[in-house]
PALUM-451308 format. One line per 5 residues: number of its first residue (from 1); their letters; for each residue z negated, y, x of N, C-alpha, C. Coordinates in steps of 0.02 Angstrom, whole numbers. Example, Ala and Ser with C-alpha at 12.3 -4.5 7.8 and 13.67 -1.06 7.14 Angstrom:
BEGIN
1 = AS = -390/-284/660/-390/-225/615/-390/-165/660; -354/-112/642/-357/-53/684/-394/2/645 $
This chain:
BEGIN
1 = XXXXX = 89/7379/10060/45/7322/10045/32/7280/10108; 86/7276/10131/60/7237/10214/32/7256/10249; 21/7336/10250/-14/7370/10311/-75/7352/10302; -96/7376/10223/-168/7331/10190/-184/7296/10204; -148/7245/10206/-169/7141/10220/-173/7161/10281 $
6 = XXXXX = -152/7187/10326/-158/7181/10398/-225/7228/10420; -240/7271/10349/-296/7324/10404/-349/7279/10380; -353/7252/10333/-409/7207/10304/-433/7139/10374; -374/7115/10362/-371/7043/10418/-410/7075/10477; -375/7131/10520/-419/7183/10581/-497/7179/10568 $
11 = XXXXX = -489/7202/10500/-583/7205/10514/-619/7145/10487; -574/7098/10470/-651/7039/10473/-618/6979/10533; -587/7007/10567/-567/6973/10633/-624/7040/10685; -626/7103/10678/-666/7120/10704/-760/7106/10683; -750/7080/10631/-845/7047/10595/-833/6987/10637 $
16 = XXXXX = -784/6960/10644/-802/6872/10687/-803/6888/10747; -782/6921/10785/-793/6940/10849/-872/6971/10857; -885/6998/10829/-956/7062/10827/-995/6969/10829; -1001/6930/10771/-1036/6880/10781/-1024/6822/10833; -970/6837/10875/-956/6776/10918/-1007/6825/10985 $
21 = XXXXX = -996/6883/10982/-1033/6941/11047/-1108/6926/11032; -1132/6929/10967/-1203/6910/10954/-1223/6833/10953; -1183/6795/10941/-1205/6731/10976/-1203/6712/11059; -1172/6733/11086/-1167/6757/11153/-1226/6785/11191; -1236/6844/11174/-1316/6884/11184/-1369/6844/11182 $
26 = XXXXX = -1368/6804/11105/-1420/6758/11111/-1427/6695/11146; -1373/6665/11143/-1368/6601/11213/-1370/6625/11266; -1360/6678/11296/-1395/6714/11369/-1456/6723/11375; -1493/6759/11308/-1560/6774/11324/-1603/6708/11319; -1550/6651/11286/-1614/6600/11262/-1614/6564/11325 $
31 = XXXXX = -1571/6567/11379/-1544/6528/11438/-1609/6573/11502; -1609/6650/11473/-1687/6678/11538/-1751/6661/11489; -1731/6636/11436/-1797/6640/11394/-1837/6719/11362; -1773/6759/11345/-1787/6815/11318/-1778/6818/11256; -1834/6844/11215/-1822/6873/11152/-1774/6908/11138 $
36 = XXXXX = -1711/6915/11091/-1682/6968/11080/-1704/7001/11008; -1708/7054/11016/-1731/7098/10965/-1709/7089/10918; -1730/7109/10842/-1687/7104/10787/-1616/7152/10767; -1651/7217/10810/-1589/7244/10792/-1530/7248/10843; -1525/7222/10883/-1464/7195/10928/-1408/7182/10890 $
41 = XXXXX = -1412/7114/10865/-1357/7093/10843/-1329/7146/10772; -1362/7201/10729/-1345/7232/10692/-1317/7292/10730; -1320/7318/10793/-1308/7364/10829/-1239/7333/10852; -1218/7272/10872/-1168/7254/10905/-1110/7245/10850; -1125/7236/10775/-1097/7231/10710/-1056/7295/10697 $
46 = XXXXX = -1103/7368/10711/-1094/7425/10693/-1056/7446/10750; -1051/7423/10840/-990/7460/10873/-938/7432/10865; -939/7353/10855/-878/7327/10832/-819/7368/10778; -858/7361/10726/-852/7375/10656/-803/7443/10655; -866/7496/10711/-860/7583/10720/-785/7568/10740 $
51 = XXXXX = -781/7533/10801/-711/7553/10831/-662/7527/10792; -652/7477/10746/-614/7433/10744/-596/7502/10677; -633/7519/10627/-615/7577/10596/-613/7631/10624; -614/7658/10703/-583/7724/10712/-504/7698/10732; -493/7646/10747/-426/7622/10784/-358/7622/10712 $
56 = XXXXX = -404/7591/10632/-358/7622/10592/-376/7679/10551; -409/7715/10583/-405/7804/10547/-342/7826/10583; -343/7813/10667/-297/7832/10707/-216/7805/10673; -229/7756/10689/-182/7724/10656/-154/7768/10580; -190/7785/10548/-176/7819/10471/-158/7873/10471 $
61 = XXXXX = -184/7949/10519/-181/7995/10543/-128/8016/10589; -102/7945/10613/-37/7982/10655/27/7939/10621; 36/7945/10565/98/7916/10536/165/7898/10600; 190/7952/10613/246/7944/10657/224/7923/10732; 265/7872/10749/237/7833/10815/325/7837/10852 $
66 = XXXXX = 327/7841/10901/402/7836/10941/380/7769/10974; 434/7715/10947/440/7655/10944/455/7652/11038; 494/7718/11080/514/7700/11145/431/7722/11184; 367/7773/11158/317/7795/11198/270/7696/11209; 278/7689/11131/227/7621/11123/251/7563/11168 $
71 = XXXXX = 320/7557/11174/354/7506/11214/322/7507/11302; 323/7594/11297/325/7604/11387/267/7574/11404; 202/7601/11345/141/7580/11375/129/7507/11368; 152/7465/11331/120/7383/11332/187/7364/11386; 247/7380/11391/267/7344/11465/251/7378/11530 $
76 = XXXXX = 224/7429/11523/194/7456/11584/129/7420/11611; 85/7402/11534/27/7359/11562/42/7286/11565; 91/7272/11562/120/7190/11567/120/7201/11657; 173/7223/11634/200/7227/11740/161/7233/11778; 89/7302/11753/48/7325/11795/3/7256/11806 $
81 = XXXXX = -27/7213/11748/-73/7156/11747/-40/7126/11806; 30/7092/11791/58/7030/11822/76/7060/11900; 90/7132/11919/67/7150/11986/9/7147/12012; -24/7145/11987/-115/7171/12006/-137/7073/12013; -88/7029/11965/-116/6971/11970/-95/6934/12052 $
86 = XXXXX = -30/6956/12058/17/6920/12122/-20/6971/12177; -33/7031/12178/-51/7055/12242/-167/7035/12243; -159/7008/12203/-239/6996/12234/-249/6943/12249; -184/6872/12222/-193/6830/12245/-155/6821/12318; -117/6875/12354/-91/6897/12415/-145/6898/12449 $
91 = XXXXX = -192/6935/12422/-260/6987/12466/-349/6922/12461; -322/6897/12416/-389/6848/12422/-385/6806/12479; -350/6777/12526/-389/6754/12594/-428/6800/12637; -390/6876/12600/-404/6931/12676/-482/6949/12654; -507/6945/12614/-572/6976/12564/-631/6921/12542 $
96 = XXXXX = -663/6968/12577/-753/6911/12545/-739/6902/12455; -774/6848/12470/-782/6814/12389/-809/6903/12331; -871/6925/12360/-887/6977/12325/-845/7033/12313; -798/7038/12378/-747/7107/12358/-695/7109/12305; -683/7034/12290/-637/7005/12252/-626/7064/12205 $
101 = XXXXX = -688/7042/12142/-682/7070/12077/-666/7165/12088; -721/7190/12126/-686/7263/12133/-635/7293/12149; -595/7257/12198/-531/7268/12220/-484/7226/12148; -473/7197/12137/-456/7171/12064/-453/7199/12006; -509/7243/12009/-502/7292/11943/-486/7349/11954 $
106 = XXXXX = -484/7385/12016/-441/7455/12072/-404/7453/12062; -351/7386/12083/-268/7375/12101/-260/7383/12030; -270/7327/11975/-232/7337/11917/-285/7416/11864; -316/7441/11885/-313/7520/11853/-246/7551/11876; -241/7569/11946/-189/7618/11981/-102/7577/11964 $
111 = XXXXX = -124/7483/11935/-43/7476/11958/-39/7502/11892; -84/7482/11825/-56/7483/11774/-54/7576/11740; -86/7607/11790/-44/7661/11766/4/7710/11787; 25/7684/11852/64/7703/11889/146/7659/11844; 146/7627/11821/209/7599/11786/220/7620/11725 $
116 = XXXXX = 155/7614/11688/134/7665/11634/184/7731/11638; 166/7756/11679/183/7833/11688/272/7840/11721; 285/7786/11747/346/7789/11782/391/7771/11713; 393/7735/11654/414/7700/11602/415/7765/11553; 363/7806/11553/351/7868/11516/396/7930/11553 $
121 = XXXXX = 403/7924/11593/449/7986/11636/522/7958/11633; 541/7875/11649/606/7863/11635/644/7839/11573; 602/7833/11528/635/7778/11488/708/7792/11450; 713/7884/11463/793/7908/11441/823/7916/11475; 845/7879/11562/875/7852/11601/896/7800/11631 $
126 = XXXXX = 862/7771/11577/903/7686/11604/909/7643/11521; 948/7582/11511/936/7556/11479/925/7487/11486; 882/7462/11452/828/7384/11451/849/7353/11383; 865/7291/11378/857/7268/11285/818/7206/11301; 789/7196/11270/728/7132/11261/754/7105/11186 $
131 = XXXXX = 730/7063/11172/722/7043/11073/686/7098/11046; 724/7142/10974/693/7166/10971/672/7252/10974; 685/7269/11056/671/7322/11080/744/7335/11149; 753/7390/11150/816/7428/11169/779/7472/11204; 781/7502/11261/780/7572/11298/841/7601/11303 $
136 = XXXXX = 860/7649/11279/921/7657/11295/917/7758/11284; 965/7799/11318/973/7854/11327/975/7881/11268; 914/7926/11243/929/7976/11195/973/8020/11174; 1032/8013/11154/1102/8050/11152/1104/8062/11086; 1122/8111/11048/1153/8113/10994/1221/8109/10966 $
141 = XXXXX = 1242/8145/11029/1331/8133/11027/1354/8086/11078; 1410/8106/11123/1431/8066/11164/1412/8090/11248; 1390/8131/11263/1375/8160/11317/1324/8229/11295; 1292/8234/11320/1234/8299/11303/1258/8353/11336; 1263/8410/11307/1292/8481/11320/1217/8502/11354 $
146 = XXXXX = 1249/8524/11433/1185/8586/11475/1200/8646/11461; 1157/8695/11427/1186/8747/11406/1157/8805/11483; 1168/8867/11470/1164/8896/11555/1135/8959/11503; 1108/8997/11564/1079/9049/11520/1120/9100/11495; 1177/9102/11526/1241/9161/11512/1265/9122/11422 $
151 = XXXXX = 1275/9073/11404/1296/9075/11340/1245/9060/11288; 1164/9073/11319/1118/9070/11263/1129/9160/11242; 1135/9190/11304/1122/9260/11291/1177/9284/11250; 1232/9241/11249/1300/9261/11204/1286/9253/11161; 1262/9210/11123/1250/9178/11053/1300/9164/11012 $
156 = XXXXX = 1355/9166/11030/1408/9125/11015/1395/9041/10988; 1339/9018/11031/1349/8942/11032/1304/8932/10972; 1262/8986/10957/1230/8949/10878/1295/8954/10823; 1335/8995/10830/1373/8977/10771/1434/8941/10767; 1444/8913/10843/1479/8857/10856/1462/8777/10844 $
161 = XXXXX = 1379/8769/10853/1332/8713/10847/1338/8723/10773; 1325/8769/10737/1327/8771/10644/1385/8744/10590; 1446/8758/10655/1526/8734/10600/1520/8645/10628; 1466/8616/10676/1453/8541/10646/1534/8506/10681; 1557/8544/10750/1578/8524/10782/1561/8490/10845 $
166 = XXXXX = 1521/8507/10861/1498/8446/10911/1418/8403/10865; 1422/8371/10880/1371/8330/10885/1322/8317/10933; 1333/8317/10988/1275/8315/11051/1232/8315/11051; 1195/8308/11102/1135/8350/11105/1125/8401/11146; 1074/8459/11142/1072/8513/11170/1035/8493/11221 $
171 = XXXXX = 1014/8521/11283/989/8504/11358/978/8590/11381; 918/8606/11373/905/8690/11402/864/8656/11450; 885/8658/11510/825/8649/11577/760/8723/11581; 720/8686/11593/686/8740/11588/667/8781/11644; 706/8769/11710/712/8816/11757/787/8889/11736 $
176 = XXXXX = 811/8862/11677/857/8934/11652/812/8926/11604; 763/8920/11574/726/8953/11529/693/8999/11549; 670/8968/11603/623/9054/11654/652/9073/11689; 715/9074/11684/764/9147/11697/771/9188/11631; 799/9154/11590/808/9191/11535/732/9215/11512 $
181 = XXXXX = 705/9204/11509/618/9226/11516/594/9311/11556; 655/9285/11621/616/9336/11662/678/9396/11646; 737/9391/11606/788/9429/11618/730/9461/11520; 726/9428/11471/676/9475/11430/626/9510/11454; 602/9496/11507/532/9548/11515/572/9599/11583 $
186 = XXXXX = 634/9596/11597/649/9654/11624/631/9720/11601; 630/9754/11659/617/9838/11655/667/9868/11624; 748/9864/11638/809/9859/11590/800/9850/11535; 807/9923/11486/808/9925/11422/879/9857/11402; 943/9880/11410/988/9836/11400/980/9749/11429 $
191 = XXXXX = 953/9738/11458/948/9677/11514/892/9641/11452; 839/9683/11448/783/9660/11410/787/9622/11334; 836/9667/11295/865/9658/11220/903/9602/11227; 943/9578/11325/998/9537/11307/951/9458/11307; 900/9468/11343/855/9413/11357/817/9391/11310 $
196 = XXXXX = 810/9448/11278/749/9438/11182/797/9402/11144; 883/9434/11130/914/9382/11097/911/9327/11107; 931/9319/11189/950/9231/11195/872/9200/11165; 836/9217/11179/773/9161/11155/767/9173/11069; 784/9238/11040/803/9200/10989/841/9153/10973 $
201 = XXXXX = 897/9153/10998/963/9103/10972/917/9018/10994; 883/9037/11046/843/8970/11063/785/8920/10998; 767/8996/10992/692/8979/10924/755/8936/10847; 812/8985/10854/834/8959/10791/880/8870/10817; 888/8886/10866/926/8821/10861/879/8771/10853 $
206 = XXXXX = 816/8791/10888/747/8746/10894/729/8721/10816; 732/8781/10754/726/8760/10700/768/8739/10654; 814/8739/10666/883/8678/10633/872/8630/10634; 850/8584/10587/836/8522/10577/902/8470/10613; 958/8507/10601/1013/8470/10612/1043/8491/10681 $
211 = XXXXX = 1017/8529/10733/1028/8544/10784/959/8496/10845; 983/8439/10880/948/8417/10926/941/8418/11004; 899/8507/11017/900/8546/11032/826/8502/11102; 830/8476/11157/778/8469/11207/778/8504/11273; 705/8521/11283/700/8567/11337/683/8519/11407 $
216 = XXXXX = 730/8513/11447/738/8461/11527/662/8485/11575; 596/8452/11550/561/8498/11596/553/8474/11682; 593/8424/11686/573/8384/11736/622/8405/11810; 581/8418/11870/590/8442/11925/631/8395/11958; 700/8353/11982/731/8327/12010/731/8336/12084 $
221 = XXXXX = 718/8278/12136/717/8312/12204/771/8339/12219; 843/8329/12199/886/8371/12226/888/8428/12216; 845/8448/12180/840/8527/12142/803/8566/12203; 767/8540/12267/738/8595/12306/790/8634/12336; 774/8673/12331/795/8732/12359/867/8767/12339 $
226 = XXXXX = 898/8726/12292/977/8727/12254/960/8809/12218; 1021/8856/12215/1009/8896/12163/1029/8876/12092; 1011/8906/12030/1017/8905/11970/1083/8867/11947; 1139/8918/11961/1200/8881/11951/1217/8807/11972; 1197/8770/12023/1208/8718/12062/1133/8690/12047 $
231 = XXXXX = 1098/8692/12002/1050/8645/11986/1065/8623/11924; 1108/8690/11874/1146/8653/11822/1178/8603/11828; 1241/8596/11872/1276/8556/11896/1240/8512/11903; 1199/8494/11961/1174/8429/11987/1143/8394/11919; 1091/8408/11864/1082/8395/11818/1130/8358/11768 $
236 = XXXXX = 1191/8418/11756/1247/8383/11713/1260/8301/11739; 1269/8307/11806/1276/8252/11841/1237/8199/11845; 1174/8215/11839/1140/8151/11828/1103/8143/11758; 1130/8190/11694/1128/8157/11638/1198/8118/11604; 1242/8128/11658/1312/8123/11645/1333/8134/11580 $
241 = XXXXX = 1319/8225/11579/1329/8273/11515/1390/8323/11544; 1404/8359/11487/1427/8400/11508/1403/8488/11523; 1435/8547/11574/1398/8599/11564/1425/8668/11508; 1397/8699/11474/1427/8732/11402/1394/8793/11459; 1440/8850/11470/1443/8912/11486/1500/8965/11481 $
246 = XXXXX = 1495/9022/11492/1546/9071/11486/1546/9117/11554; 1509/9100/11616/1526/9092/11669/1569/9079/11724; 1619/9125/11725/1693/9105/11774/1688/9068/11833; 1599/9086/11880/1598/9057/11930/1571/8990/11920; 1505/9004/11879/1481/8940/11859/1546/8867/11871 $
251 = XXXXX = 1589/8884/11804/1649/8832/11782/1686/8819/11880; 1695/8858/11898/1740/8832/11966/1691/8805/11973; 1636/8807/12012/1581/8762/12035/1560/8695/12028; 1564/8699/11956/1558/8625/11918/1621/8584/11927; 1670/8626/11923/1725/8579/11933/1734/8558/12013 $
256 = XXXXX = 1705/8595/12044/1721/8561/12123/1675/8508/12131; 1626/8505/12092/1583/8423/12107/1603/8368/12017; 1671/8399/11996/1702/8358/11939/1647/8353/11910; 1598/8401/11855/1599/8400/11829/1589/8422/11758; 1610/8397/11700/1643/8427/11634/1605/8489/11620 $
261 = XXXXX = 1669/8532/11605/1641/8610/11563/1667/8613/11533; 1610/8651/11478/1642/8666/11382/1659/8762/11430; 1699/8785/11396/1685/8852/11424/1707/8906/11353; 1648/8935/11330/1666/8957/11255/1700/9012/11266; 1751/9046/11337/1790/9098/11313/1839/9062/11316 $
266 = XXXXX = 1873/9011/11339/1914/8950/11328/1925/8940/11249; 1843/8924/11221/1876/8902/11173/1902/8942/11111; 1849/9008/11128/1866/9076/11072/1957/9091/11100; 1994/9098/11178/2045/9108/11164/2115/9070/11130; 2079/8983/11138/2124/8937/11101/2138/8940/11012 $
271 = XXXXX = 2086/8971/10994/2077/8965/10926/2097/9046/10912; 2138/9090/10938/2156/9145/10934/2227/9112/10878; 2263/9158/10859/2330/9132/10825/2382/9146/10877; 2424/9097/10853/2485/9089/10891/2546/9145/10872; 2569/9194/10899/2618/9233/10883/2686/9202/10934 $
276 = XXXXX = 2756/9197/10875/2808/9149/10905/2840/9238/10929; 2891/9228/10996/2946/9281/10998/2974/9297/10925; 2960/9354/10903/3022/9373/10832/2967/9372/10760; 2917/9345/10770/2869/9371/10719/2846/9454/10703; 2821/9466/10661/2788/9525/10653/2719/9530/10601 $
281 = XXXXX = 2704/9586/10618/2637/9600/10587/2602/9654/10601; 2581/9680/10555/2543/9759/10538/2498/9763/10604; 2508/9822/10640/2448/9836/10687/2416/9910/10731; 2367/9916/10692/2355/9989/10733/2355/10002/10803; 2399/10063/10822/2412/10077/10886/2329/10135/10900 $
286 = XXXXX = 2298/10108/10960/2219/10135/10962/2235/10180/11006; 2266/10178/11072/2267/10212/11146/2334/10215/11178; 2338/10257/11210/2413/10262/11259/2398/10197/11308; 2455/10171/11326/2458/10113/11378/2489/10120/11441; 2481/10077/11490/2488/10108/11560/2556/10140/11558 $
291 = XXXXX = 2621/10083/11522/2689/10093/11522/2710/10177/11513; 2774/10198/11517/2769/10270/11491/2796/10292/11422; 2803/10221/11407/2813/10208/11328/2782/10173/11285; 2728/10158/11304/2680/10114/11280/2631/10115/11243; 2602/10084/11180/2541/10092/11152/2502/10028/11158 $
296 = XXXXX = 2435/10027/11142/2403/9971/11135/2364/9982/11081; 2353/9906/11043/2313/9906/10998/2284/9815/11003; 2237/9824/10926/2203/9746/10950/2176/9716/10885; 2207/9660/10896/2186/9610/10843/2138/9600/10801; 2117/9574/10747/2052/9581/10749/2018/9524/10764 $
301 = XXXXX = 2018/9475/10815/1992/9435/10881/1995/9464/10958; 2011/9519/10947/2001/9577/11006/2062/9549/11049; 2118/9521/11017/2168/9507/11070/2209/9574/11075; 2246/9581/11157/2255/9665/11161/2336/9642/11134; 2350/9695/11121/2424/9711/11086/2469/9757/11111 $
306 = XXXXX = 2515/9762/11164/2554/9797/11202/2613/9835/11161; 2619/9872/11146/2661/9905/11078/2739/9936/11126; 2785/9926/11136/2819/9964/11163/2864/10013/11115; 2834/10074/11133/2869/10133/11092/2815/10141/11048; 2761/10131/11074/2719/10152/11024/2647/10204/11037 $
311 = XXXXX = 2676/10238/11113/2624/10289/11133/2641/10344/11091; 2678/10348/11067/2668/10433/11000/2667/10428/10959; 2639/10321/10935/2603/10329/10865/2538/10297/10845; 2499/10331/10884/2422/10335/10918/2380/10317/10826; 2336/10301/10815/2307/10292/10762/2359/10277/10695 $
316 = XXXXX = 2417/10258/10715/2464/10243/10645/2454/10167/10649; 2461/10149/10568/2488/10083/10575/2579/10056/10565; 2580/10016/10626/2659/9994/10636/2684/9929/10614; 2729/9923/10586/2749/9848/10594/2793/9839/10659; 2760/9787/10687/2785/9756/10760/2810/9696/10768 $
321 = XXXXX = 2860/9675/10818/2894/9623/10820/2866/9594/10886; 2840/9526/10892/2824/9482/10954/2900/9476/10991; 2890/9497/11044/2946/9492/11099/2915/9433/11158; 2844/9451/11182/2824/9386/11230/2735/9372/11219; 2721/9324/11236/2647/9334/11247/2639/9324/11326 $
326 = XXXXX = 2581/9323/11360/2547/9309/11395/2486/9283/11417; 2461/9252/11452/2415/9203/11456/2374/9208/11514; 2304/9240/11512/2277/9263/11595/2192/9234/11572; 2147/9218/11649/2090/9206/11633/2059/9241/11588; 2085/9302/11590/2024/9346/11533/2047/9352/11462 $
331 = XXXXX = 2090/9317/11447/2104/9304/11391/2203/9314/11373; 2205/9323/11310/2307/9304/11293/2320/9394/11276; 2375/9400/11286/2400/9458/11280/2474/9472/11241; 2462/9497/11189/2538/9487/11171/2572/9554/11165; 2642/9537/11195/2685/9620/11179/2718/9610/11127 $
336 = XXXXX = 2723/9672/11124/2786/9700/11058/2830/9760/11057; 2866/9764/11001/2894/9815/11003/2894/9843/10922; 2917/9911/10933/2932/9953/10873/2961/9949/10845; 3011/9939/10801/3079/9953/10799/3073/10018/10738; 3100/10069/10764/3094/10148/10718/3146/10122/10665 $
């Protein structure tokens, strides 16, 4: 109901204007002593009128408005006006009376959209509060996850983002998007399939309503000439996010300029089960093991299983006793034994 009262009020505030423009016209022409035509003032009725109803079709037609785009542009043309006002009254001793007005309407075109555009490129890097209105960093969680192209191609992370453990937000730069881009249109049958996945896992996270999933398109100067890995980094760094990969080198890297990595073979080996010394449990022996008594077999989280006394019972299932585990970058290892 208010929008009503307000689109109504618009257009007969735009009818009093149309007649304040046609009384105008005519106190000019009556001032050279010109006739004005009859249909003038009905012509000046109808652009009024025209615009003032295309401004709420627009208005009607684009329901959803981002309360931070509308902000950028009316304080962008604040600043830009009130620059354009202080630098011409700088420049008016230096300038003939006539240059005035042209240079006046130059400066504030270029200031007011040059702030315009700087307010539109930053406004999810800094924060401003006025009455009212807030700029503040688009986050969903507490730090935004950079994902790398090595754990889109895993796809691990869509069904990690699905159990509604992190919250974040997602951050795909889109200089590893056109990697992962260029690793799908490889000549590599295998290389090709691994690159088609990751951009699926991309499309679906893209369509999860509940996944807030943005693509970084913006070129940072520290980014010239940096490779891939170390533009992640620098990025994490200046969204002060963290980086989500399964990259061994990547993770050292990040950590030598401190900073945070999710690393999902980290987290697939933490969430493995805990076997104490002296437990047991059913487990097929798959292969002979290096030992000369040795079998191996494997979990079903692919953790390896060191069987001792169990190379001559190759495809049997054993009950085994935990004697030790072990703990290495490429994942946990636990031994056992037989007991016949």
């Amino acid at each position: 109901m208010s929008l009503l009262l307000l689109r109504a009020v618009f257009l007969l505030v735009a009818g009093g204007i149309s007649a304040l423009i046609n009384y105008a016209v005519q106190a000019a022409n009556s001032s050279l002593q010109v006739t004005t035509p009859a249909w003038v003032p009905w012509a000046n009725l109808a652009i009024v009128m025209g615009l003032a109803l295309a401004v709420i079709a627009i208005d009607v037609f684009v329901p959803s408005k981002r309360i931070d785009a509308i902000s950028s542009v009316y304080f962008g043309l604040l600043v830009g006006v009130l620059l354009t006002y202080v630098l011409t009254i700088a420049l008016a001793p230096l300038l003939a009376e006539h240059y005035q007005t042209p240079v006046r309407l130059v400066t504030g075109m270029v200031l007011c959209y040059i702030c315009i555009s700087l307010l539109l490129q930053t406004k999810d890097d800094f924060r401003f509060i006025i009455p009212y209105v807030e700029f503040v960093r688009e986050v969903k969680g507490f730090k935004p996850l950079i994902l790398d192209t090595s754990v889109v191609i895993d796809g691990r992370i869509e069904d990690l983002v699905s159990t509604g453990i992190f919250d974040n937000q997602l951050i795909m730069p889109r200089f590893a998007l056109s990697e992962l881009q260029g690793i799908a249109d490889s000549s590599d049958k295998l290389r090709r399939a691994r690159g088609r996945r990751g951009l699926d896992v991309l499309n679906r996270l893209r369509a999860n309503d509940a996944v807030d999933l943005q693509i970084f398109d913006r070129d940072l100067p520290e980014f010239a000439g940096q490779a891939v890995d170390l533009k992640l980094v620098l990025l994490a760094k200046h969204l002060e996010g963290k980086v989500v990969t399964g990259d061994f080198n990547l993770n050292k890297v990040a950590k030598i300029h401190n900073v945070p990595v999710i690393n999902l073979n980290e987290i697939a080996n933490s969430l493995k089960p805990m076997y104490l010394p002296g437990e047991q449990f059913q487990l097929k022996v798959i292969k002979a093991g290096e030992g000369q008594d040795q079998g191996i077999g494997y979990l079903e989280d692919g953790t390896m299983v060191v069987v001792e006394g169990g190379r001559d019972k190759i495809a049997k299932e054993l009950m085994v006793t935990v004697t030790s585990t072990l703990q290495t970058s490429a994942g946990r290892m636990i031994f056992t034994r037989h007991d016949v």
